[in-house]
N, C-alpha and C positions, 0 to 999 in steps of 0.2 A: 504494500500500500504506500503511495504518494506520503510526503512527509517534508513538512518543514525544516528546514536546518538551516542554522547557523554556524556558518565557518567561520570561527578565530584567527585570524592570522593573515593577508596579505601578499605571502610574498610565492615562490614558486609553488610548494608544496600546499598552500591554501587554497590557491587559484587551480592547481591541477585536481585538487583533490575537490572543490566545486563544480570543474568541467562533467566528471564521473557524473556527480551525484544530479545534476542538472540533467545528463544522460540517461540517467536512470529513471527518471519521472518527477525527482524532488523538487521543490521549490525551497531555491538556497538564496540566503544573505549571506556577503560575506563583511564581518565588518573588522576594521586592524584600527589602529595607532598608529603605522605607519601606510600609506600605499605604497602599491607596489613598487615604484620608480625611486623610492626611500628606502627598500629593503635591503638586507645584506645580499639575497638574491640580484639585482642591479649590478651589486661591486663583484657578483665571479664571472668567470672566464666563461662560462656554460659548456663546462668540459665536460663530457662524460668520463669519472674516474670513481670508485668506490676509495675515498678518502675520510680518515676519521670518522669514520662509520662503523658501527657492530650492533648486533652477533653479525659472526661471518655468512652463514648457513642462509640466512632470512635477507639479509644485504647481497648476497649473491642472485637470489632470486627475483626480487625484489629490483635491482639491477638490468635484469636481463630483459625481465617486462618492458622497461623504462627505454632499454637499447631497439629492442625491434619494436616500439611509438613511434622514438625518433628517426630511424631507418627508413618507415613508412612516411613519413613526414616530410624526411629529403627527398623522396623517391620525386620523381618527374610528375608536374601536372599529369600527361595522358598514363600516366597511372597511378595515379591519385594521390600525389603528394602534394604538401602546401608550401610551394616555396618563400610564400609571404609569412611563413612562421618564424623564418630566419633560422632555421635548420641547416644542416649542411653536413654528411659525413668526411671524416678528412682523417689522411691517414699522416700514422707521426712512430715515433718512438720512445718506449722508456728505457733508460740510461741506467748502467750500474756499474761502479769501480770494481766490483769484484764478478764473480759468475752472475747470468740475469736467474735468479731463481722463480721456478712460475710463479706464479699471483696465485694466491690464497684464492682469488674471483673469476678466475682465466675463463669457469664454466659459462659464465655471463656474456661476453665477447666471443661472437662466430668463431676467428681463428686468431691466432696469436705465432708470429714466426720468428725466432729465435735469428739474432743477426749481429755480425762485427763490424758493419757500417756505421760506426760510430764517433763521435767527437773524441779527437787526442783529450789524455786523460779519462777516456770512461774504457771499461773491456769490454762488452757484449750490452745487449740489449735486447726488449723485445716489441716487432715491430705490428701494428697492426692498424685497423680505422675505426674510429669510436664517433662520433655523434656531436656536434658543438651548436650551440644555441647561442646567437647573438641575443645577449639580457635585454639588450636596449632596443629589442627590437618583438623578441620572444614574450618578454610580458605583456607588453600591449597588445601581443596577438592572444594571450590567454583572457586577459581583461577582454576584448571583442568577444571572444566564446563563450564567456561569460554571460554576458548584457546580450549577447545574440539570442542566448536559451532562457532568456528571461529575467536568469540572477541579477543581484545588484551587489554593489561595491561601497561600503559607508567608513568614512571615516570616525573614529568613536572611542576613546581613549578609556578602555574598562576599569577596574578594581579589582574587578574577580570574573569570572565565568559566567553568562547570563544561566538565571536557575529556571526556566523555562523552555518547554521544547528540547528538542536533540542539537547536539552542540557537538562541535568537532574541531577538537583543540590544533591547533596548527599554529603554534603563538612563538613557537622557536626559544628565542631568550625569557620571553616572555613568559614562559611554562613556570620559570623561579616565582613569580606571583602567582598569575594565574592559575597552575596549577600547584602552588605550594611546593614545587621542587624545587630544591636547592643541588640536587646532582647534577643539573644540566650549567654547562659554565660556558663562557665566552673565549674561544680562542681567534686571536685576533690574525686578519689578514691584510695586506697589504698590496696593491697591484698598481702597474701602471698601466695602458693604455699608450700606444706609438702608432706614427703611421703607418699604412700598409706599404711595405717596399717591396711586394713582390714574392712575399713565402707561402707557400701551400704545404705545408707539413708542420706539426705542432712537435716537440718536444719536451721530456720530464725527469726531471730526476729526482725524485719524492724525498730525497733529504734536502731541507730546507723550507720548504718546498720549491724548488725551482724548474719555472714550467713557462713554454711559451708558447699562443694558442692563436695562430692565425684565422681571424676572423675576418668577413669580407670586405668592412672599412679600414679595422685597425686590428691592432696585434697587441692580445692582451701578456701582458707579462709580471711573474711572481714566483713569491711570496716570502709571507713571513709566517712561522706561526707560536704564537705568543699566547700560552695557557694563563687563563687570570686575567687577561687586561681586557679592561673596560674605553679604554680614550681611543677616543676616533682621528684624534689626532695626527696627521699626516708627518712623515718623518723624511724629513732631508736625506740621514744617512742610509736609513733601511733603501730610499729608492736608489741611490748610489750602490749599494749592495745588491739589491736586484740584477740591476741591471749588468753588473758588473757578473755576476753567476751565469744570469741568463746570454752573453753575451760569449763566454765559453764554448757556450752551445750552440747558437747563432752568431759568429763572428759583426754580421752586419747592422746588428741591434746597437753596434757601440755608435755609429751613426744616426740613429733613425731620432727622429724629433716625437719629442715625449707630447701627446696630447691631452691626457688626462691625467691622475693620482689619487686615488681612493683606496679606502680602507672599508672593511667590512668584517664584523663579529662574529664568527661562526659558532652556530647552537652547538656545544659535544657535550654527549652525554654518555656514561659508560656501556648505555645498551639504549637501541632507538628505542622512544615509546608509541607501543603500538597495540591499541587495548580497547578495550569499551568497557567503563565502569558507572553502572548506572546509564542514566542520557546523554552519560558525555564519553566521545569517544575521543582518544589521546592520542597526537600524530605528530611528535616532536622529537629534538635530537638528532639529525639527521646532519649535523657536524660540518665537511666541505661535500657532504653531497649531494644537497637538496635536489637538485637539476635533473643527475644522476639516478634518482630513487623515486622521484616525483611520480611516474603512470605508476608504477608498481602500489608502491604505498596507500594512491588514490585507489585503485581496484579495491586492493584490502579496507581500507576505507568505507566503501561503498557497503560489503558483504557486514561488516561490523553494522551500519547505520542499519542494514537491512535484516538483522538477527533477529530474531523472536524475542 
């Protein structure tokens, strides 16, 4: 049966996890403190990468959902992809100093090729095509989908969780209040934004985090990541350090004209929350992989709202 819901939270994982439920017959509100164009969602890269994320098992899966969305997504108009979503898959490589050991996630990602084509300084890697969502382009198409199927989008700075109706928390940092957790904490990131000179191939090296993600305007480049902090504050040296990591790996980034500089909080939590207690079902934690986990989660999502 049809059902009202309220979605907490605004930013990928809200907005995706509205589209489902919209899908499915409901009639959703979603209402944040932040919009979406405010959200830490906005400041990543729209990689697809299972990062700071756990349990492995359910993140893996969870994951994979989320890879063949986006696959579908990029695929060409005459077969039914949307390229106004700002989709795109692109293939890249992750870097390791010593052997590339699989990925705990490898199952999630079609194929995965084992290679020594690598930057002086790294020994092997592993090479494959993952999914990239331009934010600044991707949310606005999830907000259309939104408002297309009727939901609505309110700005509304809560206290606590409305105690009426089915509620579907998606509140990210916000869960420390709203939902009285204090295990979900803020690791902070750092990215910059440069012009596009020309690269079609993303690169990673997950210590650091140092990653660079050719997107179709610009080339997102990072990070940092900083358990505990709270300040949004932008840092001179951290983007000197960036760029200077990232630039190992892309020699041509030592060039390229910095366009942007943002910073963004990322929800980690020791294990995602993903539950229905009472009306209120809980979709938080999801660390640097909001993007990454978003269809999957909303599926689950849905089946939780639609429980007996």
């Amino acid at each position: 049966m049809a059902e009202r819901v309220v979605v907490v939270g605004a930013g990928v994982v809200g907005l995706t996890c509205a589209v489902r439920l919209l899908e499915a017959g409901h009639r959703v509100d979603v209402v944040a403190r932040d919009l979406p164009r405010e959200t830490t969602s906005a400041v990543a890269a729209g990689f697809w990468f299972p990062y700071r994320a756990l349990p492995q098992e359910r993140v893996t899966a969870w994951a994979a959902t989320s890879y063949a969305v986006f696959d579908a997504l990029a695929a060409p108009p005459e077969y039914g992809g949307s390229p106004e979503s700002g989709v795109r898959m692109v293939p890249g490589t992750q870097v390791f100093t010593g052997a590339a050991r699989e990925p705990w996630w490898s199952a999630a990602a079609p194929a995965l090729e084992r290679t020594r084509d690598v930057p002086a300084g790294w020994t092997e890697g592993w090479r494959f095509v993952t999914p990239v969502a331009d934010t600044s382009v991707y949310l606005d198409w999830l907000v259309g989908r939104v408002e297309d199927a009727g939901g609505t989008i309110t700005r509304l700075n809560l206290g606590g969780l409305p105690e009426e109706g089915l509620v579907v928390n998606c509140s990210g940092l916000g869960a420390r209040l709203l939902g009285a957790d204090r295990t979900v904490v803020p690791v902070r990131g750092e990215v910059l934004c440069v012009e596009q000179f020309g690269l079609d191939h993303w690169w990673l090296d997950e210590s650091g985090p140092t990653y660079v993600v050719p997107r179709t305007h610009d080339v997102v480049v990072g990070s940092v990541d900083v358990e505990g902090e709270w300040s949004r504050s932008r840092s001179e040296q951290n983007a000197e350090d960036i760029l200077a990591r990232a630039a190992r790996l892309v020699p041509a980034l030592a060039d390229a004209r910095v366009l942007r500089h943002k910073v963004g909080l990322r929800p980690v939590r020791p294990a995602i929350r993903l539950e229905r207690v009472g009306d209120v079902v809980h979709c938080y934690g999801h660390g640097g992989a909001g993007v990454t986990l978003s269809w999957g989660v909303a599926d689950e999502v849905v089946s939780l709202v639609e429980r007996a």
